[in-house]
KOLLOTI-212093 format. One record per residue (C-alpha): x, y, z; residue in one letter. Coordinates in steps of 0.1 Angstrom, whole numbers, padded with zeros to 4 digits, always signed. Each point is the difference from the previous one (the first is absolute). Layout:
N
XYZa;...
This chain:
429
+0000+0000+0000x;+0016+0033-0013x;+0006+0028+0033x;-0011+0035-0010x;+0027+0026+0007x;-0012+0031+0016x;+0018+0035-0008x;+0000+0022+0026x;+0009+0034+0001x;+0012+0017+0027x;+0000+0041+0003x;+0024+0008+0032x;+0028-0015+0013x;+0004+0014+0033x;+0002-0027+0034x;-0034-0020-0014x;+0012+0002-0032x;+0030-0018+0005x;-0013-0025+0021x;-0025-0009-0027x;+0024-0005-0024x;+0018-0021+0020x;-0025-0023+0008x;-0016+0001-0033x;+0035-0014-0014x;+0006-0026+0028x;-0035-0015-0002x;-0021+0008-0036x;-0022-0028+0006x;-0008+0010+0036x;-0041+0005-0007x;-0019-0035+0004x;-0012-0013-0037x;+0009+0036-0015x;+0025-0003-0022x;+0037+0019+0000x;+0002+0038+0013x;+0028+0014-0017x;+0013+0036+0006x;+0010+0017-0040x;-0008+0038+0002x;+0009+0022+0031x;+0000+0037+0003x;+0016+0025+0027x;+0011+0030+0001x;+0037-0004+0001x;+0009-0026-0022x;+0034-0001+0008x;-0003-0003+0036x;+0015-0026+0021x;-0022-0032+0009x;+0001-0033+0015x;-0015-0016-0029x;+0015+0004-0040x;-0025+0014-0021x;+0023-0005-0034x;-0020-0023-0015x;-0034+0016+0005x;-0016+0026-0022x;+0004+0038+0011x;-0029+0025-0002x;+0006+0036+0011x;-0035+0009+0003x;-0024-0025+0021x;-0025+0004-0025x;+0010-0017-0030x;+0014-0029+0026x;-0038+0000+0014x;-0009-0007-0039x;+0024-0015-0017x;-0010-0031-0018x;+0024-0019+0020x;-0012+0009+0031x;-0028-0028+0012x;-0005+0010+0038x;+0007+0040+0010x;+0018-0001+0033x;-0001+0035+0014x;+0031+0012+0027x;+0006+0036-0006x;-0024+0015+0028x;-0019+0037+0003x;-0031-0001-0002x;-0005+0022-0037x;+0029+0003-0027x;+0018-0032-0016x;-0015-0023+0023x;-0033+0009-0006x;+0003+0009-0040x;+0017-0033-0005x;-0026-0021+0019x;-0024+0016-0018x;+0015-0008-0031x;+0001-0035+0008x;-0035-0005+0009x;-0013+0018-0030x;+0024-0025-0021x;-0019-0028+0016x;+0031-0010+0020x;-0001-0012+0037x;+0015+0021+0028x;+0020-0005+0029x;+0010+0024+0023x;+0013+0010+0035x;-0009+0032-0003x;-0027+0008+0030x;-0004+0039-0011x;-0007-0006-0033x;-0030-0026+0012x;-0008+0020+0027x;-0007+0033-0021x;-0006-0013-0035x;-0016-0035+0012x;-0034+0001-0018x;+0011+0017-0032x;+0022-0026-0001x;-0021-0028+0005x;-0025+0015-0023x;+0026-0001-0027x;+0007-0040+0012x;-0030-0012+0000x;-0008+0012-0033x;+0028-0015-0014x;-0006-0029+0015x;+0035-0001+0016x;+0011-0005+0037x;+0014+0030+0023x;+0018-0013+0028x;+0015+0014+0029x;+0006-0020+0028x;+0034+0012+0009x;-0013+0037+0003x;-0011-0005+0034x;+0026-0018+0026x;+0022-0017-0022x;+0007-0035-0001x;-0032-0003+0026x;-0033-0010-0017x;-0020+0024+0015x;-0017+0011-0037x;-0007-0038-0013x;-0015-0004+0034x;-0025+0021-0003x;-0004-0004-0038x;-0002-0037+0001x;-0006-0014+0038x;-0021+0026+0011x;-0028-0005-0032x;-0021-0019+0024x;-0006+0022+0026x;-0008+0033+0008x;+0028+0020+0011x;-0009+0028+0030x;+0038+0014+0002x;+0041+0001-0001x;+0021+0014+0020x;+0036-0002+0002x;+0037+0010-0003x;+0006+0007-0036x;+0032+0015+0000x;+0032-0014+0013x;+0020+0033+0000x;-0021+0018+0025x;-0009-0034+0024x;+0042-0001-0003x;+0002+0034+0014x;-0024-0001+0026x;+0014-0032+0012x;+0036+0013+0005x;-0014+0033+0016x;-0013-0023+0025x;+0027-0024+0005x;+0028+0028-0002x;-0020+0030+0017x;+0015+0022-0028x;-0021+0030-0020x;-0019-0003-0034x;+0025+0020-0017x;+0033-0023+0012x;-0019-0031-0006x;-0009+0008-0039x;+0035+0008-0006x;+0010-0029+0011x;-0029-0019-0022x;+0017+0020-0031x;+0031-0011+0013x;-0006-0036-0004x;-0020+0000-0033x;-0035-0003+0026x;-0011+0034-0014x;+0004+0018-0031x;+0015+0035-0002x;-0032+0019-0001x;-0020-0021+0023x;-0031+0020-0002x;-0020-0026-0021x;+0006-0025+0030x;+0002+0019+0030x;-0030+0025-0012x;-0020-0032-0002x;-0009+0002-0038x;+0016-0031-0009x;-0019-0023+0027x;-0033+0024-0013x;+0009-0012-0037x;+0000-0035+0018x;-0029+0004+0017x;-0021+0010-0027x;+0012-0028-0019x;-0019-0026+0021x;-0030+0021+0010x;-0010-0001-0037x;+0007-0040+0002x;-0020-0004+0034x;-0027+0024-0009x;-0006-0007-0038x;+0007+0042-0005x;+0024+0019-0022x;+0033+0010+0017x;-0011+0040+0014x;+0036+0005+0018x;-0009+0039-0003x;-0024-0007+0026x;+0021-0021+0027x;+0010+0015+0028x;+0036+0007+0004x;+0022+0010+0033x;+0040-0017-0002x;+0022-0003+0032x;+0019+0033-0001x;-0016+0013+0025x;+0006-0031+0019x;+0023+0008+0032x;+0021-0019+0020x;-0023+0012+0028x;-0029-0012-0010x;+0015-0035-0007x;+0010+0000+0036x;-0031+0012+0011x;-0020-0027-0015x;+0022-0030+0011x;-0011+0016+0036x;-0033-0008-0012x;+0007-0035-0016x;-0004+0010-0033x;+0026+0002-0033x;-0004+0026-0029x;-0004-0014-0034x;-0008+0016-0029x;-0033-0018-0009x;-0019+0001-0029x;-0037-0010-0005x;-0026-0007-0020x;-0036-0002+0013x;-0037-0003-0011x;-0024+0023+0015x;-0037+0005-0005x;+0012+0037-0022x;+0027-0011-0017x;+0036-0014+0010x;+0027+0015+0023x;+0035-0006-0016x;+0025+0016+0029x;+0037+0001+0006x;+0010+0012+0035x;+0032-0006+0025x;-0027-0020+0025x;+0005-0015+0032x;-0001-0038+0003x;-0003-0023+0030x;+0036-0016+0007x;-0010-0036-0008x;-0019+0006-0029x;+0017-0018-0034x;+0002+0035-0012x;+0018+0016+0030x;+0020-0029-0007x;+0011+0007-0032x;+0031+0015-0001x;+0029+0011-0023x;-0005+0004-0039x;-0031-0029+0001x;-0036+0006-0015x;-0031-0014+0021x;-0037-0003-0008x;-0034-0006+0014x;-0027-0013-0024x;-0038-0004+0018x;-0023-0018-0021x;-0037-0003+0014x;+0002-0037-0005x;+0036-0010-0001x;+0009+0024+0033x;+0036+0014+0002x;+0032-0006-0022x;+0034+0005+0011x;+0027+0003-0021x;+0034+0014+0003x;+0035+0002-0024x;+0021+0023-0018x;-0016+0029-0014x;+0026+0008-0019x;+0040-0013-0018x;+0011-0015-0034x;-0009-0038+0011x;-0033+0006+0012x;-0014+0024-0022x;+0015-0020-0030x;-0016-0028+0011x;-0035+0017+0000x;+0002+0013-0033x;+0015-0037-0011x;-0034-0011+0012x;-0023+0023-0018x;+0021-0008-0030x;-0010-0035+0008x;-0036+0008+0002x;+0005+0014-0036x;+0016-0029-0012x;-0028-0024+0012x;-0029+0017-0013x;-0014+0011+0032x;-0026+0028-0005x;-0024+0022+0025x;-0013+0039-0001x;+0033+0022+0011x;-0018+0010+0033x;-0030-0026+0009x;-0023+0018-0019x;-0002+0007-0038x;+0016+0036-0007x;-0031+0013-0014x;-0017-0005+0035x;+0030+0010+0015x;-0010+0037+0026x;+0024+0018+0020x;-0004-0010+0037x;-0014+0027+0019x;+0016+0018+0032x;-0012-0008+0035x;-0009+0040+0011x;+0023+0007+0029x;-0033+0007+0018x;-0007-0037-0006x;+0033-0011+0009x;+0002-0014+0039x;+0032-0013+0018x;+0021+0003+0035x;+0027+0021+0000x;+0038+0012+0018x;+0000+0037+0004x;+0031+0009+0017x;+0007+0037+0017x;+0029+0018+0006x;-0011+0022+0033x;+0015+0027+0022x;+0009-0017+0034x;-0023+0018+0021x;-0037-0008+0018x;-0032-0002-0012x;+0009-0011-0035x;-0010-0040-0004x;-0036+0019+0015x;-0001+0024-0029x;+0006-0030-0024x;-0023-0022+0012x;-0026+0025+0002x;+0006+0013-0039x;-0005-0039-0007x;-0031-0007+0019x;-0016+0035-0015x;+0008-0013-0037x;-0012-0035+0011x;+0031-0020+0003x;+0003-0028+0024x;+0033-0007+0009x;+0009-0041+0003x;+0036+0007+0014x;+0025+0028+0015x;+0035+0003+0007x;+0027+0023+0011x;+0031-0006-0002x;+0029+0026+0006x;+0026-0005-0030x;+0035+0015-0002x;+0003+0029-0030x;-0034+0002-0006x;-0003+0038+0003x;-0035-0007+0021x;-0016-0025+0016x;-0018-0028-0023x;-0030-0011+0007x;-0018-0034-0018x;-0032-0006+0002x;-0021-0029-0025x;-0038+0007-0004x;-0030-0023-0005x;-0011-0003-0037x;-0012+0039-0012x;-0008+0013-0032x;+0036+0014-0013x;-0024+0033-0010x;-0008+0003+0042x;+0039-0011+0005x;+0014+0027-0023x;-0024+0026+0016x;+0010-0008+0037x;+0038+0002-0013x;-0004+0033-0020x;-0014+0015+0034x;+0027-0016+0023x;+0027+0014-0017x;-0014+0035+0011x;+0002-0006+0033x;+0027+0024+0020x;+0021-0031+0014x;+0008-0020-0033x;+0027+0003-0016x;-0006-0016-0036x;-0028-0011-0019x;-0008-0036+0016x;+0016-0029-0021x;-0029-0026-0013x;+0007-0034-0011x;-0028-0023-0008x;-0007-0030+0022x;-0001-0031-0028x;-0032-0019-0001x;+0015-0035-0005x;
């Protein structure tokens, strides 16, 4: 029985890239009954560039495009990145030309997912993405595949390893944000201009990503919510260890009665908890189906291997003729999911105070809280070294973040604080 030979074409040869190439050349048979994947048309921006892989003997394109359409290309693999420009014109390209897509690329889906699949469907050609969202961890063919059974009611997770590396060395080492990143730089954990990670857009991208798979919806990342861990302090960290919690920077994705709520905060997590747990570079996520209950499931969000590997098996998916709408739903019924109102949106919360040292100022707090209707679950004070004041903690019962931000916007009037108080989210998980 004759093999068929795959041509694949791969735009961007950065880490992934690489990786792909390498494993694509070690192991062309790799995908189960689906023939030979062999690499023969690549394009980067610097051709000349040193890699770990020789590229001699494969065809050169300058421009992504014409690789994305070349008549020798049979699967599109897509590694540039950026969510509009090459990347996007050359995906584009390749769908119109009826040729399958593969791609890493968790902007591109995440802003441009239902043109996209619009342009794939009616093609009648796959667009696959599985390494766009934590890697080498199947956290998109989960939901895309083992999830079709049930109805999902949420995700919530750490999506990118960058930030849950920095908050986990700020808390073993006691040392500032600012030290901490440049040490992430440092050691390849963070990229120059960190803002896309530690702003929380890249774990919003993510997020996105699989709120559209769990919710049947087109990908609305303009209307996630978005707060990174900059403002997170070594204080704070301390603080909530105190109160037997660990910040995260979660990202979720849930169904409400109005419309969805897809958030990215620097929360507090119960020590214990498999995501308080989590530490270093690793991804984590929560899936709760109404039938199925809660998924757990934890790896690399990120590195050649892994996300080779996840692109290697959407390649295989290509290869052995496996077909279903881009995002649950055909792209024609495809709507933007719809913001939870902040009014809407109800949660605990960490407020933390910087205060004069003098009497009479916990009463005033408390007092500001009860008038705006906030219950407070927890207090502490705790006299800290350098702090220019003295913090005070306190965790509330679940409020309406519209009360929360009221009662916060009049206790940083008061006479005796020093600072607008600090909020951080208390995750519900």
């Amino acid at each position: 029985m004759s093999v068929k030979t795959w041509r694949v074409g791969v735009a961007g040869l950065g880490t992934v890239g690489g990786g792909l190439l390498q494993f694509l050349a070690e192991r062309p048979d790799f995908a189960p009954a689906g023939g030979r994947a062999v690499v023969t048309g690549v394009s980067a921006r610097n051709r000349s560039r040193p890699r770990p892989v020789d590229i001699s003997g494969l065809t050169w394109f300058d421009d992504p495009v014409a690789l994305a359409t070349s008549p020798e290309t049979d699967i599109f693999v897509e590694l540039v990145g950026g969510s509009d420009g090459p990347a996007k014109a050359a995906v584009e390209a390749a769908l119109k030309a009826g040729k399958p897509v593969v791609t890493a690329n968790k902007a591109l889906i995440a802003e441009h997912g239902a043109e996209l699949a619009a342009l794939a469907e009616s093609a009648g050609v796959p667009l696959l993405f599985e390494a766009a969202v934590m890697g080498g961890t199947p956290a998109v063919k989960m939901l895309r595949e083992a999830m079709v059974g049930d109805d999902v009611r949420g995700v919530a997770g750490i999506l990118n390893g960058t930030c849950n590396f920095i908050l986990s060395e700020m808390e073993a080492k006691g040392l500032p944000f600012a030290e901490v990143l440049s040490d992430a730089q440092r050691m390849g954990y963070a990229e120059a201009d960190p803002t896309m990670d530690v702003g929380g857009f890249d774990a919003a991208h993510k997020v996105s990503i699989l709120a559209a798979l769990a919710f049947g919806c087109a990908p609305n990342f303009a209307a996630a919510e978005i707060e990174g861990i900059e403002g997170v302090d070594a204080l704070d960290i301390r603080m909530a260890k105190d109160l037997g919690y660990r910040i995260r920077l979660v990202a979720s994705a849930d169904r409400a009665a109005d419309g969805v709520a897809v958030r990215v905060h620097p929360s507090l997590v119960p020590e214990g908890h498999p995501l308080a747990e989590t530490r270093g570079a690793l991804n984590a996520l929560f899936i709760e189906g109404t039938r199925i209950g809660r998924i757990f499931i934890q790896g690399p969000g990120a590195g050649s291997g892994p996300t080779a590997a996840a692109v290697a098996a959407d390649i295989a998916d290509v290869m052995t003729g496996a077909t279903r709408p881009v995002f649950q739903a055909p792209a024609e019924d495809l709507k933007p999911f719809v913001a939870v109102a902040p009014t809407k949106r109800v949660g605990k919360a960490y407020l933390r105070l910087l205060v004069k040292d003098q009497p009479g100022v916990i009463a005033a707090v408390s007092e500001t809280l009860a008038e705006c209707g906030v219950s407070i679950d927890s207090f502490l004070q705790k006299p800290v070294e350098d702090a220019g004041g003295v913090p005070i903690v306190l965790t509330t019962h679940a409020i309406a973040e519209s009360v929360l931000t009221d009662a916060i916007n009049r206790i940083e009037k008061l006479p005796a604080v020093l600072e607008r108080p600090r909020l951080l989210r208390i995750a519900r998980i």
